[in-house]
PQR file with spaces between the fields and no chain letter, atoms N, CA, C, O and H, PARSE charges and radii, in Angstrom:
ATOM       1  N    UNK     1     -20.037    8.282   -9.987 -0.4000 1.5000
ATOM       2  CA   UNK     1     -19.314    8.634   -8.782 -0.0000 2.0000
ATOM       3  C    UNK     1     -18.318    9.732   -9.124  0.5500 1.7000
ATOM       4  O    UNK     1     -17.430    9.541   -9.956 -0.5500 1.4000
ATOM       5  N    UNK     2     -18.512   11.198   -8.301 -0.4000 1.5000
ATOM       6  CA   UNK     2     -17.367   12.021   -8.724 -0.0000 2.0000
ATOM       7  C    UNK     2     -16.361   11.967   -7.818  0.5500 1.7000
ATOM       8  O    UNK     2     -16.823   11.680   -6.714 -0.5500 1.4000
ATOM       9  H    UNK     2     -19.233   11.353   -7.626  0.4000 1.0000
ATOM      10  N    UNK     3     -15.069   12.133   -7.802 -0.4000 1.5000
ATOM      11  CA   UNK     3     -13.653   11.705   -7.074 -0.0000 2.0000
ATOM      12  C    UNK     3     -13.367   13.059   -7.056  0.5500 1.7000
ATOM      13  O    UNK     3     -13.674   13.752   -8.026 -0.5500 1.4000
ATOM      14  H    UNK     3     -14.693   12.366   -8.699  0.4000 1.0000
ATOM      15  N    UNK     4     -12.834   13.520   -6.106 -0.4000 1.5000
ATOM      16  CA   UNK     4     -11.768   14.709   -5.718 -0.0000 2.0000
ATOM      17  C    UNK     4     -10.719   14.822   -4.463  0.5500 1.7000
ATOM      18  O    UNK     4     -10.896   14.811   -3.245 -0.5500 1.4000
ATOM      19  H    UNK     4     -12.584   12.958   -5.317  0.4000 1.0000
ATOM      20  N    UNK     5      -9.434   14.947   -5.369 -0.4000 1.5000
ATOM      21  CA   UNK     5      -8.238   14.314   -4.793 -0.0000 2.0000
ATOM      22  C    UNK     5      -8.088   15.643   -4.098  0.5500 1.7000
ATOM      23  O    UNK     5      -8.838   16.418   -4.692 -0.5500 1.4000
ATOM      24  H    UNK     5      -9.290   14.956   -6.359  0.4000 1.0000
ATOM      25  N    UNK     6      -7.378   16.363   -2.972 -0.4000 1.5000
ATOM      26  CA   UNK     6      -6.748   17.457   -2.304 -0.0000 2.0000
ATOM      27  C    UNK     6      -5.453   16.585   -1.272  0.5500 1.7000
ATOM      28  O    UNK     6      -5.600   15.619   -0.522 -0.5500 1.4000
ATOM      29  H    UNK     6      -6.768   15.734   -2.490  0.4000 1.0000
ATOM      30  N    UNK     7      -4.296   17.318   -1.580 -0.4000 1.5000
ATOM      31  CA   UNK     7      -3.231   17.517   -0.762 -0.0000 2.0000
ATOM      32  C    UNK     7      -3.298   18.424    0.442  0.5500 1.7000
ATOM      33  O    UNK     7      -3.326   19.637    0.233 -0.5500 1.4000
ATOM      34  H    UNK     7      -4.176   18.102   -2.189  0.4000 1.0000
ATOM      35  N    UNK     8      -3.324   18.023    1.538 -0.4000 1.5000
ATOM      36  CA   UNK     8      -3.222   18.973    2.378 -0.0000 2.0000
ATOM      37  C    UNK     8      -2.287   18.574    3.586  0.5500 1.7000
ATOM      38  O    UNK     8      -1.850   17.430    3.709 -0.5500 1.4000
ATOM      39  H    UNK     8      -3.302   17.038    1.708  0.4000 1.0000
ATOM      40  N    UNK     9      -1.997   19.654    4.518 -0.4000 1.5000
ATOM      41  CA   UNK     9      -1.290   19.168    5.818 -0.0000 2.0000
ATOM      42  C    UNK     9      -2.186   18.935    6.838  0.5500 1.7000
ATOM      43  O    UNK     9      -3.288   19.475    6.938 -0.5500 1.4000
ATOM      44  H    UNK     9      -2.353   20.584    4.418  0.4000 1.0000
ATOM      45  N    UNK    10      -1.573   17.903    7.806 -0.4000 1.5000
ATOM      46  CA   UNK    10      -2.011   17.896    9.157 -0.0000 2.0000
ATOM      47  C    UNK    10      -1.539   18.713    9.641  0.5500 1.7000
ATOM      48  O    UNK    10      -0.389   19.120    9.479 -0.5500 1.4000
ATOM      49  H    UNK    10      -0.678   17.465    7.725  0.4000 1.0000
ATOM      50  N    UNK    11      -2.871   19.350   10.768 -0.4000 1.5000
ATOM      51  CA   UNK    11      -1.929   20.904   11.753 -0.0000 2.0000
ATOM      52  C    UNK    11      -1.811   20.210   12.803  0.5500 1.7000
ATOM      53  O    UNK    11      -1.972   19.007   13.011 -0.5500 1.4000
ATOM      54  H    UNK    11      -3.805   19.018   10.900  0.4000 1.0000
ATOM      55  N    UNK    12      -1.438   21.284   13.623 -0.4000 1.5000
ATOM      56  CA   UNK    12      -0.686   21.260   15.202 -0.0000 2.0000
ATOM      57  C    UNK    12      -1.839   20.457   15.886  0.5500 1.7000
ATOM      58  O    UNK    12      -1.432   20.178   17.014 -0.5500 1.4000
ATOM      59  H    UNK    12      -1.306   22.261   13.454  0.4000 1.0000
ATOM      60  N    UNK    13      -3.121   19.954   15.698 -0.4000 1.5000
ATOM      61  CA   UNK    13      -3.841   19.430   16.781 -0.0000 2.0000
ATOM      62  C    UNK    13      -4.287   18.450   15.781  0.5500 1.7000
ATOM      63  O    UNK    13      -5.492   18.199   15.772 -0.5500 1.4000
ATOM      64  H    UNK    13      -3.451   20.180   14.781  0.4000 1.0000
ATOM      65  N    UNK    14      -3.686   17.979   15.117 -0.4000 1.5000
ATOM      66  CA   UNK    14      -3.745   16.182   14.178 -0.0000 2.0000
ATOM      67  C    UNK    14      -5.359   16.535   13.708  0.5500 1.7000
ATOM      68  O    UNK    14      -6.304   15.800   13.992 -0.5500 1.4000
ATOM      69  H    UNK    14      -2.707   18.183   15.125  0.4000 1.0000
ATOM      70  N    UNK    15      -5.456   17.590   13.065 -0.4000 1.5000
ATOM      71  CA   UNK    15      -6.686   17.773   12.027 -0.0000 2.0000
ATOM      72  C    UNK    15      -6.199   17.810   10.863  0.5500 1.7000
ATOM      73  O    UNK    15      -5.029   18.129   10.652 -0.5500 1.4000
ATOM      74  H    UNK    15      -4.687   18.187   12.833  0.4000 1.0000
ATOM      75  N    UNK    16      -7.347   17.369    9.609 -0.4000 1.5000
ATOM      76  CA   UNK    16      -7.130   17.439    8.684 -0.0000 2.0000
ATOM      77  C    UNK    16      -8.114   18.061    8.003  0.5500 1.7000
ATOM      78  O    UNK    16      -9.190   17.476    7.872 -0.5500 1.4000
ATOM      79  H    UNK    16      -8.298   17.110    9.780  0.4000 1.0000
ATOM      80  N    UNK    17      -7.927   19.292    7.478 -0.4000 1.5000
ATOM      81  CA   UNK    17      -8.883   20.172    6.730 -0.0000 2.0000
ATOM      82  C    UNK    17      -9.081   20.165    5.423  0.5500 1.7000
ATOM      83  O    UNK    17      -8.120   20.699    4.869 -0.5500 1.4000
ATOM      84  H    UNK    17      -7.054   19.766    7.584  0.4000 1.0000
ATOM      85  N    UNK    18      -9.938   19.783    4.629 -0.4000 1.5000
ATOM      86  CA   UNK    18     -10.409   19.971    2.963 -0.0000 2.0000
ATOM      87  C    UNK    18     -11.255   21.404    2.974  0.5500 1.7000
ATOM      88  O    UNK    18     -11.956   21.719    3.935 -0.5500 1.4000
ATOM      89  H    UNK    18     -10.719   19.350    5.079  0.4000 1.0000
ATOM      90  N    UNK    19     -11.145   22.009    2.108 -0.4000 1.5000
ATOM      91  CA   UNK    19     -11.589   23.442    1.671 -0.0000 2.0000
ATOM      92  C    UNK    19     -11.813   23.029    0.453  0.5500 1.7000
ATOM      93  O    UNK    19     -11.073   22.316   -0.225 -0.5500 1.4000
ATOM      94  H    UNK    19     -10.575   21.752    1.328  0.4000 1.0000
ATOM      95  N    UNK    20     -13.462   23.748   -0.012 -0.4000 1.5000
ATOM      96  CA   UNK    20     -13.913   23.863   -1.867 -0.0000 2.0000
ATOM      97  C    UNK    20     -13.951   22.456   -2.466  0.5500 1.7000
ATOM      98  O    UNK    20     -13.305   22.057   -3.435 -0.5500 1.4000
ATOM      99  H    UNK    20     -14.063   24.327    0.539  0.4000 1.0000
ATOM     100  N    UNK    21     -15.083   21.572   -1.492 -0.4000 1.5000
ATOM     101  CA   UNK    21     -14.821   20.001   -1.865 -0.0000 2.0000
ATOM     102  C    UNK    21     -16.096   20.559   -3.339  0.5500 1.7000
ATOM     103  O    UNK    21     -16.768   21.590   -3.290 -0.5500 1.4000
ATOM     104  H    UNK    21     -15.608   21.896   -0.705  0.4000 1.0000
ATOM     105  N    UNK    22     -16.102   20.085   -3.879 -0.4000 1.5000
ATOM     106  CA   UNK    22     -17.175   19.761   -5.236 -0.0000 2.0000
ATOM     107  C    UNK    22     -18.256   19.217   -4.936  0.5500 1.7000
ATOM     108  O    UNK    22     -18.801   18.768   -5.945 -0.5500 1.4000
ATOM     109  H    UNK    22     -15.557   19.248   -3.919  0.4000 1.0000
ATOM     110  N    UNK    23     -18.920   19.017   -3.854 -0.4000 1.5000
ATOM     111  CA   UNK    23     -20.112   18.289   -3.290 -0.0000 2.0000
ATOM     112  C    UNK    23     -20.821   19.551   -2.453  0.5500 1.7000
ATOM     113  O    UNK    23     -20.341   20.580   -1.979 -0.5500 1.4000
ATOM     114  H    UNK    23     -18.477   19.381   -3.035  0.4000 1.0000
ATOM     115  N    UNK    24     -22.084   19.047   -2.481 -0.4000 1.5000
ATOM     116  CA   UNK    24     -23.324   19.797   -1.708 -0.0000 2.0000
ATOM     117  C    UNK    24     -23.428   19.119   -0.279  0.5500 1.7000
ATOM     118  O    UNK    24     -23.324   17.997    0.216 -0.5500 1.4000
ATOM     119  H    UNK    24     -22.474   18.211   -2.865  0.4000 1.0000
ATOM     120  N    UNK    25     -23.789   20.924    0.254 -0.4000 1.5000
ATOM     121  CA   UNK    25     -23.951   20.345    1.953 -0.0000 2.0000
ATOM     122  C    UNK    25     -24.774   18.907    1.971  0.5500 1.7000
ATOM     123  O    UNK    25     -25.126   18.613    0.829 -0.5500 1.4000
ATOM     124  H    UNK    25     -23.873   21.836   -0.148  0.4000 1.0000
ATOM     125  N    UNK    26     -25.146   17.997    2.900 -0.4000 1.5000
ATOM     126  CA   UNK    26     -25.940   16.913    2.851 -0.0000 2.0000
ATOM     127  C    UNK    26     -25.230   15.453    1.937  0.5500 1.7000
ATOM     128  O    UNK    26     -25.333   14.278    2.290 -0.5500 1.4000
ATOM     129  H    UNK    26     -24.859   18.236    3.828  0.4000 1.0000
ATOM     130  N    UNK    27     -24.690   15.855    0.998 -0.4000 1.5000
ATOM     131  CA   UNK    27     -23.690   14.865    0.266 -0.0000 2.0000
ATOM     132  C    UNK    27     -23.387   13.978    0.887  0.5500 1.7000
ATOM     133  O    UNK    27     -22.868   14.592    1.819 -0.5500 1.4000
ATOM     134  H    UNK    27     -24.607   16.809    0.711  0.4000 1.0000
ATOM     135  N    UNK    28     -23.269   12.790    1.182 -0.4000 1.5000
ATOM     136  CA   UNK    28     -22.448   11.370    1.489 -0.0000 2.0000
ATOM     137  C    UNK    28     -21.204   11.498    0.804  0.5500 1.7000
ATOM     138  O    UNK    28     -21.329   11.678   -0.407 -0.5500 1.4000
ATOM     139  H    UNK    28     -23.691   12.291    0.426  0.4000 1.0000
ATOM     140  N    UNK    29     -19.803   11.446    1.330 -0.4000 1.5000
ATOM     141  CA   UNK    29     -18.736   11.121    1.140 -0.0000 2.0000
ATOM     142  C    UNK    29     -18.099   10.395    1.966  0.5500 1.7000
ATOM     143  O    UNK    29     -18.302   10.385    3.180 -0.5500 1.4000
ATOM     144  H    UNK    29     -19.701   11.300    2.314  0.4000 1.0000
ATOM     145  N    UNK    30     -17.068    9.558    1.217 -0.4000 1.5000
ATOM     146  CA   UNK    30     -16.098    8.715    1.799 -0.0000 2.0000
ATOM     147  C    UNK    30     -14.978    8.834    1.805  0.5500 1.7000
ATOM     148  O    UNK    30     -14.275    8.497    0.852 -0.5500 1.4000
ATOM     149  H    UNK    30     -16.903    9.566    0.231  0.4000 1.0000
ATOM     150  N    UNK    31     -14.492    9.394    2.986 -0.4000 1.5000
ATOM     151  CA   UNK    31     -13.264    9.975    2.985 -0.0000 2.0000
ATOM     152  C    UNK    31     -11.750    8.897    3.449  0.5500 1.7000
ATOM     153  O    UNK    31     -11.569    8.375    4.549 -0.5500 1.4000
ATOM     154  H    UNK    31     -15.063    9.668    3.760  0.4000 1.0000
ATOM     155  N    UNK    32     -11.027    8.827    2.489 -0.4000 1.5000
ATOM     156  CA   UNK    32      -9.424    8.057    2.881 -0.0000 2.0000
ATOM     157  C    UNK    32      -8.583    8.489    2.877  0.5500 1.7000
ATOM     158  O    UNK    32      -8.181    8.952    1.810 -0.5500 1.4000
ATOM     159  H    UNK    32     -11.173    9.251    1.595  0.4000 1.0000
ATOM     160  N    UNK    33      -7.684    8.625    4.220 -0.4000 1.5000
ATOM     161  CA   UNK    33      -6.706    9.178    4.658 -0.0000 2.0000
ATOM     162  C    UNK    33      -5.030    8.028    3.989  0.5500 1.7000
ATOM     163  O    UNK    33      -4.883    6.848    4.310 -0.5500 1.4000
ATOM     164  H    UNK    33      -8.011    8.248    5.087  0.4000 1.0000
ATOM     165  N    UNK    34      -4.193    8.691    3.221 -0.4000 1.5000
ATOM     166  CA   UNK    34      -3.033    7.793    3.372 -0.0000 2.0000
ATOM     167  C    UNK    34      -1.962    9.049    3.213  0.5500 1.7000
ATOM     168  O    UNK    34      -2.107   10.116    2.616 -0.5500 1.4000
ATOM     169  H    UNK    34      -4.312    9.649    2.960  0.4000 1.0000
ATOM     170  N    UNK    35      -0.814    8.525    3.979 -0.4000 1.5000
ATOM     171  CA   UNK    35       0.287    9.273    4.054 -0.0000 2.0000
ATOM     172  C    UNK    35       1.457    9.359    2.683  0.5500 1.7000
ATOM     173  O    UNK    35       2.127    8.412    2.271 -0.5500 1.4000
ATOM     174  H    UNK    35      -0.697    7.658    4.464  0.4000 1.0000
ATOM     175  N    UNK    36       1.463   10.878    2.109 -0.4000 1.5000
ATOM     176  CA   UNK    36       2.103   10.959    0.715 -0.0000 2.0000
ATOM     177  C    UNK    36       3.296   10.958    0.765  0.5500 1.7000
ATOM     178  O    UNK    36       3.882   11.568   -0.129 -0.5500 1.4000
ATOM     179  H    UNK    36       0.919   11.647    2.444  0.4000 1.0000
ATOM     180  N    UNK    37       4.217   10.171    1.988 -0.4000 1.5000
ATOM     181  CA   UNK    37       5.691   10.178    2.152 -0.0000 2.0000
ATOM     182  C    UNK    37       5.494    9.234    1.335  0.5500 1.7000
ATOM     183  O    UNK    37       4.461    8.617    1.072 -0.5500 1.4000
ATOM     184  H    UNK    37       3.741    9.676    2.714  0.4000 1.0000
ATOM     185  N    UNK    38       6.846    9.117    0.821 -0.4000 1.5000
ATOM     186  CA   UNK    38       7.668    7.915    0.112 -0.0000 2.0000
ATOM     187  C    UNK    38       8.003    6.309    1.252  0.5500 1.7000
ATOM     188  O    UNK    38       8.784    6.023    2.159 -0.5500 1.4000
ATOM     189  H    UNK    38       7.685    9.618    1.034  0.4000 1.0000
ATOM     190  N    UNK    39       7.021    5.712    0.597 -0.4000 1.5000
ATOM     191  CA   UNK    39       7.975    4.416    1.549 -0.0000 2.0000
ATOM     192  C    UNK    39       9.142    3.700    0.697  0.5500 1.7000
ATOM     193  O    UNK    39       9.362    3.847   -0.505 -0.5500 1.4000
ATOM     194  H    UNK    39       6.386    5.944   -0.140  0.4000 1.0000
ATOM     195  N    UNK    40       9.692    3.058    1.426 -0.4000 1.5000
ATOM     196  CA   UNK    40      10.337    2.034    0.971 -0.0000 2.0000
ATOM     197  C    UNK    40       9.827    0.938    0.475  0.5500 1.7000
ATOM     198  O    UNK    40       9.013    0.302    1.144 -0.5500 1.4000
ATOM     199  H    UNK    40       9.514    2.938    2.403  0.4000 1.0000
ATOM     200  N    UNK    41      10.250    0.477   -0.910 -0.4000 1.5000
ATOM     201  CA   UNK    41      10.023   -1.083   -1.243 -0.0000 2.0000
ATOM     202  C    UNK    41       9.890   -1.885   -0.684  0.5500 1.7000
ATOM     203  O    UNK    41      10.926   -2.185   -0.090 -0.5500 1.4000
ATOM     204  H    UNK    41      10.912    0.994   -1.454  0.4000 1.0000
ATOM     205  N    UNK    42       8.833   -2.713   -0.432 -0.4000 1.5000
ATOM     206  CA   UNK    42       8.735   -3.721    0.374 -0.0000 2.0000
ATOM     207  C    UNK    42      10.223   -4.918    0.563  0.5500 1.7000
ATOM     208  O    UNK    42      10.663   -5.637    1.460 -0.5500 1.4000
ATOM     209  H    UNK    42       7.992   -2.470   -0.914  0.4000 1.0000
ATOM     210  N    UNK    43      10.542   -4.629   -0.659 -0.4000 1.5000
ATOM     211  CA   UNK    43      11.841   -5.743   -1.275 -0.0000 2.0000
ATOM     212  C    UNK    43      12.923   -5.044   -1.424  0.5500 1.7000
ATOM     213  O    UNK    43      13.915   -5.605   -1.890 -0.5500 1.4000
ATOM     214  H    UNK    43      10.184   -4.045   -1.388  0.4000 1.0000
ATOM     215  N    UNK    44      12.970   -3.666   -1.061 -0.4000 1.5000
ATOM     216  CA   UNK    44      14.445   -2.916   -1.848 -0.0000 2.0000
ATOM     217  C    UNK    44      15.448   -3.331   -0.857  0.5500 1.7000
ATOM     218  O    UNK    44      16.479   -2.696   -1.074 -0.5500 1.4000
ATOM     219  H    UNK    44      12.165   -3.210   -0.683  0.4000 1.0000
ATOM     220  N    UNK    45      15.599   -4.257    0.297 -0.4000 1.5000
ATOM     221  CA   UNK    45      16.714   -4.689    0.844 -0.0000 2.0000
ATOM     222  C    UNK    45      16.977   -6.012    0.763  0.5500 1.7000
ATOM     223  O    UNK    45      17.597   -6.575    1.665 -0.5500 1.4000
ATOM     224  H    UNK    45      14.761   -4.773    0.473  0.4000 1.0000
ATOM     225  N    UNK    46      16.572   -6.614   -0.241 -0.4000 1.5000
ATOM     226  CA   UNK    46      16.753   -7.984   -0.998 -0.0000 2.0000
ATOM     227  C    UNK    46      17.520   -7.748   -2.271  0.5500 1.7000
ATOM     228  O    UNK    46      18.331   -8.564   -2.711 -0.5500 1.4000
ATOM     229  H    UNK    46      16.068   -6.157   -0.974  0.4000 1.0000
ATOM     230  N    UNK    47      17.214   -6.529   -2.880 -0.4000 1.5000
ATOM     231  CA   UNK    47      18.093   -5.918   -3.810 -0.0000 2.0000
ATOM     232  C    UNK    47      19.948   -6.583   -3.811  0.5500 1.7000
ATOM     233  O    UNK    47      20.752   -6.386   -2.900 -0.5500 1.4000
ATOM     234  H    UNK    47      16.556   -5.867   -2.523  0.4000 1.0000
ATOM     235  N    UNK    48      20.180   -7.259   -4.924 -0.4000 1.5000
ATOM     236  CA   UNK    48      21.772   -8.052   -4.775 -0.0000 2.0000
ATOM     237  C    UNK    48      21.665   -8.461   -3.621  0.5500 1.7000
ATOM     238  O    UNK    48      22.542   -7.977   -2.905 -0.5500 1.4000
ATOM     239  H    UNK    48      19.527   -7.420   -5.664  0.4000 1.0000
ATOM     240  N    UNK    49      20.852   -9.271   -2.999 -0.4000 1.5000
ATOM     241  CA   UNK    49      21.463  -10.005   -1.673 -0.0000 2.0000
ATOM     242  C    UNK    49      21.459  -11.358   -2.090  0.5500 1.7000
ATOM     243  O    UNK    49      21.525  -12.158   -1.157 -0.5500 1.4000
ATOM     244  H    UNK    49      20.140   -9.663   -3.581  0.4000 1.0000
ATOM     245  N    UNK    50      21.390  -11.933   -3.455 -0.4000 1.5000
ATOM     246  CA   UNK    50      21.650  -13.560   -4.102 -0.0000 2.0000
ATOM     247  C    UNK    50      22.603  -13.198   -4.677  0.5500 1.7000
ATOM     248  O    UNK    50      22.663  -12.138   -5.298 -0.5500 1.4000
ATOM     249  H    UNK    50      21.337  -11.283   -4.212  0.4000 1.0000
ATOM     250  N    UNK    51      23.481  -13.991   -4.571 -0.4000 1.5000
ATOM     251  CA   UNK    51      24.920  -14.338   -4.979 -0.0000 2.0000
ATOM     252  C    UNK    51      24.331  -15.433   -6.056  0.5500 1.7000
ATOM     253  O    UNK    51      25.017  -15.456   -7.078 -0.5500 1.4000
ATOM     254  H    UNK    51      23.433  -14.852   -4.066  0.4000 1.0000
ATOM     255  N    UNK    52      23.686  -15.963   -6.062 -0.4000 1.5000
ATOM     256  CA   UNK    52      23.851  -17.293   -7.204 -0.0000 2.0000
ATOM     257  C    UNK    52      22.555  -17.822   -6.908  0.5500 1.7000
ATOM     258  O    UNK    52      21.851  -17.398   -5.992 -0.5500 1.4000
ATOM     259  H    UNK    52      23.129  -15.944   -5.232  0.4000 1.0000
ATOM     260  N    UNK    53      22.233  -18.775   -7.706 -0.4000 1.5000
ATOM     261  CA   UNK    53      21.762  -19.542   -7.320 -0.0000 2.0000
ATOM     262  C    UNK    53      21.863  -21.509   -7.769  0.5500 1.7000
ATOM     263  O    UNK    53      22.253  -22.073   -8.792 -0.5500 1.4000
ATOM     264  H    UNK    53      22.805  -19.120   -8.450  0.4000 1.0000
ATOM     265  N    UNK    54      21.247  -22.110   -6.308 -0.4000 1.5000
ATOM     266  CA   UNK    54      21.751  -23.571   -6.279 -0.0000 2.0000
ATOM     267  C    UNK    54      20.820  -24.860   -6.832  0.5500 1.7000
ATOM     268  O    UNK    54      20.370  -25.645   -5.998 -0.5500 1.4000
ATOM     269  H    UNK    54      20.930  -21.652   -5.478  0.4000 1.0000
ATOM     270  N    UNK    55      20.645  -24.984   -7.749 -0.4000 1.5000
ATOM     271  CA   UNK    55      19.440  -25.791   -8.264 -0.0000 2.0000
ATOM     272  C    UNK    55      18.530  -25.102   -8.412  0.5500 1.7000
ATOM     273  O    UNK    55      17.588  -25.468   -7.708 -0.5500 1.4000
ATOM     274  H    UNK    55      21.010  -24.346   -8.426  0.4000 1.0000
ATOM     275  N    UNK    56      18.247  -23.928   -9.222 -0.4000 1.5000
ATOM     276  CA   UNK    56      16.744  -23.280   -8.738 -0.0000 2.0000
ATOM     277  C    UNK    56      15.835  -23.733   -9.264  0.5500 1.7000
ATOM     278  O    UNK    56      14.761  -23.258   -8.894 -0.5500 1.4000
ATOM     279  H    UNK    56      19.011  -23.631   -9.794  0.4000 1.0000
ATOM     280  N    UNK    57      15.763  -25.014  -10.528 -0.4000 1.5000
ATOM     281  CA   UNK    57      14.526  -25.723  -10.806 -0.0000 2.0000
ATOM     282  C    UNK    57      14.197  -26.908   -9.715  0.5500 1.7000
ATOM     283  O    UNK    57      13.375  -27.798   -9.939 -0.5500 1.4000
ATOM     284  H    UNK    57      16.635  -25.400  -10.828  0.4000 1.0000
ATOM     285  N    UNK    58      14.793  -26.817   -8.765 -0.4000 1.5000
ATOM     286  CA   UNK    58      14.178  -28.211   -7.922 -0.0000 2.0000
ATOM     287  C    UNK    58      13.199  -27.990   -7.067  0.5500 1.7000
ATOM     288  O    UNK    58      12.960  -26.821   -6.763 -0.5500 1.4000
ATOM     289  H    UNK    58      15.460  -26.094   -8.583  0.4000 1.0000
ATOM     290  N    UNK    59      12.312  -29.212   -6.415 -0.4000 1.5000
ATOM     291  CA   UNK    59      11.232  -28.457   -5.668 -0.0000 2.0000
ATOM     292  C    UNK    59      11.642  -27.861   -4.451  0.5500 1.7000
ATOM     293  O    UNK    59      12.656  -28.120   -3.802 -0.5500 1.4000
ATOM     294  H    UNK    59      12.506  -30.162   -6.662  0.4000 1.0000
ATOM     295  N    UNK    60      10.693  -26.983   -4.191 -0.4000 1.5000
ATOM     296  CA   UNK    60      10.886  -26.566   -2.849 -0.0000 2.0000
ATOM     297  C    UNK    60      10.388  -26.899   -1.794  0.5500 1.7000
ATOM     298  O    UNK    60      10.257  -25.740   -1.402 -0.5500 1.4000
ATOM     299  H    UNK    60       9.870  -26.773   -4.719  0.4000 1.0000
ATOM     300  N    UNK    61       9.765  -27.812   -0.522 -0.4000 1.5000
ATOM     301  CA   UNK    61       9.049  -28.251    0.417 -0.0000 2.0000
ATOM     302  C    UNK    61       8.440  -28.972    0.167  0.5500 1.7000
ATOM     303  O    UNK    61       7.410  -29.109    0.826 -0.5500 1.4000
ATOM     304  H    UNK    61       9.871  -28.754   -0.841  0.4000 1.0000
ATOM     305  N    UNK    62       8.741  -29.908   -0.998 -0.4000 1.5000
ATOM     306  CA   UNK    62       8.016  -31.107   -1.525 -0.0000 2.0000
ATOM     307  C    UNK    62       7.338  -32.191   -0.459  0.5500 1.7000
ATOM     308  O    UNK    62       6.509  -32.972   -0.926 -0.5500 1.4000
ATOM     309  H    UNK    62       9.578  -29.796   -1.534  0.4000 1.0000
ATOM     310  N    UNK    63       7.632  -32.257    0.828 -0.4000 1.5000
ATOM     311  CA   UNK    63       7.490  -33.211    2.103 -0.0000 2.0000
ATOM     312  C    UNK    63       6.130  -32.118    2.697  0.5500 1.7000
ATOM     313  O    UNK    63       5.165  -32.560    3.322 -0.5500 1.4000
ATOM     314  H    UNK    63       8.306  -31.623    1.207  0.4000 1.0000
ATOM     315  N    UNK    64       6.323  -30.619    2.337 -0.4000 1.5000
ATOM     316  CA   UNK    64       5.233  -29.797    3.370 -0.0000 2.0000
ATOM     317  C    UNK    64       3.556  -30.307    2.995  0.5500 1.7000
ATOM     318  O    UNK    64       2.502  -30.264    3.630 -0.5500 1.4000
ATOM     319  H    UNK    64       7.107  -30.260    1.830  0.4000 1.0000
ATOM     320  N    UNK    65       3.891  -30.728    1.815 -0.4000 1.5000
ATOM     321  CA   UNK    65       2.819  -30.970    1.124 -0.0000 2.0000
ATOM     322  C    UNK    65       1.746  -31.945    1.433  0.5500 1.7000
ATOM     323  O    UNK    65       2.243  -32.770    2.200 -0.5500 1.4000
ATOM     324  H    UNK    65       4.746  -30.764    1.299  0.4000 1.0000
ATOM     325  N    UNK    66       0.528  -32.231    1.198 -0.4000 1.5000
ATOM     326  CA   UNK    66      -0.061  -33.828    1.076 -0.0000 2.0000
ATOM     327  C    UNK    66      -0.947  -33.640    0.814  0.5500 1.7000
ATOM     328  O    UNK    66      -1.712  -32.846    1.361 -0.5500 1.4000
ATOM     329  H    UNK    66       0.125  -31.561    0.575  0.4000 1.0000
ATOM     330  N    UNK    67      -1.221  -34.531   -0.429 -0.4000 1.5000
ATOM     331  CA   UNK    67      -1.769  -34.891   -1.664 -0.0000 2.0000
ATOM     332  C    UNK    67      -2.861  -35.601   -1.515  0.5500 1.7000
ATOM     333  O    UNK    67      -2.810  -36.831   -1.544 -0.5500 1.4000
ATOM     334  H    UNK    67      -0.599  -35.176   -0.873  0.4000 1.0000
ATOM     335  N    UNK    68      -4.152  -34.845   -1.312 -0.4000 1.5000
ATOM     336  CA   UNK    68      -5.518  -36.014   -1.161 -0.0000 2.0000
ATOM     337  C    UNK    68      -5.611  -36.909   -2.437  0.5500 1.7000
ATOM     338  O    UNK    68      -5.645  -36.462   -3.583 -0.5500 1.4000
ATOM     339  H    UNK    68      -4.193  -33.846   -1.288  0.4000 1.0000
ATOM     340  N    UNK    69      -5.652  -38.344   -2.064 -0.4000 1.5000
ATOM     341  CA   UNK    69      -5.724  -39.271   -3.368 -0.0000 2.0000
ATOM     342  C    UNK    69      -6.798  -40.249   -3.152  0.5500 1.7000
ATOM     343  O    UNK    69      -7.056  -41.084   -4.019 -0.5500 1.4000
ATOM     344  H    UNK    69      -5.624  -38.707   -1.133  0.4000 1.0000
């Protein structure tokens, strides 16, 4: 399988153009679109938001549970 990465912009009418792909007319490709902004951490606003913690070896939802026996 050959891979070829290109950066490009979306223009004024939400197209997205590749130029000089490495493949022959007729070629099968699979093309994936993802956006190269920066997101945010899923978690970076949990960042110092524990002050401590209160028992942290005890269980947690021990009652949510049930135990086929």
């Amino acid at each position: 399988m050959s891979v070829h990465i290109a950066e490009v912009t979306v223009d004024e009418s939400s197209r997205v153009v590749v130029d000089h792909v490495p493949f022959k007319p007729g070629d099968r490709v699979e093309v994936v679109v993802r956006s190269r902004q920066a997101l945010p951490a899923p978690r970076a606003d949990l960042v110092g938001s524990v002050l401590r913690y209160d028992r942290p070896f005890d269980p947690v939802a021990q009652d949510d549970w049930e135990a086929a026996l």
